[in-house]
N, C-alpha and C positions, 0 to 999 in steps of 0.2 A: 571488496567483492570482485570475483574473477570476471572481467569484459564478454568473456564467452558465454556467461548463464542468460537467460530468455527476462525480457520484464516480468512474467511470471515467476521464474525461481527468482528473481532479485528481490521481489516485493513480499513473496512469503519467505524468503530467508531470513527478512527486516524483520517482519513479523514475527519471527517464531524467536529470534534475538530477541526482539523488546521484548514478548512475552513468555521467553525463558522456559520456551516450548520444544520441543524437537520438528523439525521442517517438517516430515511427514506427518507431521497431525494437523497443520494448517491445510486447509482446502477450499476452493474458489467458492462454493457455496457458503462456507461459513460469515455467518452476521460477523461484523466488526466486533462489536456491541457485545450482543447476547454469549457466544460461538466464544471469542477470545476472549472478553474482558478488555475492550481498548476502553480506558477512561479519558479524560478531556486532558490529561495530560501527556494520556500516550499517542494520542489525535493530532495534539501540537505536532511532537516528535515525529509521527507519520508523513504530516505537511512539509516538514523543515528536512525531511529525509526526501521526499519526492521534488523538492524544488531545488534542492542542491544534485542531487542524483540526476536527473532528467533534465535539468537547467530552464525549470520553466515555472510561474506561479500559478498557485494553485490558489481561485480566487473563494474564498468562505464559501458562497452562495454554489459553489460547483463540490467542494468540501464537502455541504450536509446531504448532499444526495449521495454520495457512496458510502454504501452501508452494509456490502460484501465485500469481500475481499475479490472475487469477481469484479465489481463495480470497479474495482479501484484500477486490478488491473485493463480491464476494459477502456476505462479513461485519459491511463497515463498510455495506451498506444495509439488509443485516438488525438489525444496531444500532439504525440511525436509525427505522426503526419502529416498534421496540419500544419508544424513549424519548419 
């Protein structure tokens, strides 16, 4: 993925990859869940993408609370500043 894109395009690009979506149809309001269909195995893939990508764990209990795609991206740049 290109260095230049924002944690927002990097995590609905992920997104629209695993769900074999076209970018433009993911949006920050969208449920995880309901919106995309991420199932517990696309969940995994999610975590194991944000902890390699961003270099940082992502611990379960912070996991079950993001449940837009907002949330998520919200999370992972409150991460990055606190690291």
């Amino acid at each position: 993925m290109a260095p230049d894109l924002t944690i927002a395009e990097q995590i609905r690009a992920t997104l629209a990859k695993r769900m074999k979506r076209d970018v433009s149809t993911i949006q920050p309001h969208h449920s995880l869940q309901k919106d995309l269909g991420l199932d517990s195995a696309d969940a995994i893939e999610l975590v194991f993408y944000l902890e390699e990508t961003f270099d940082f764990e992502v611990p379960d209990l912070d996991f079950r609370k993001l449940t837009t795609v907002s949330d998520v991206i919200v999370y992972v740049e409150g991460r990055l500043r606190t690291t």
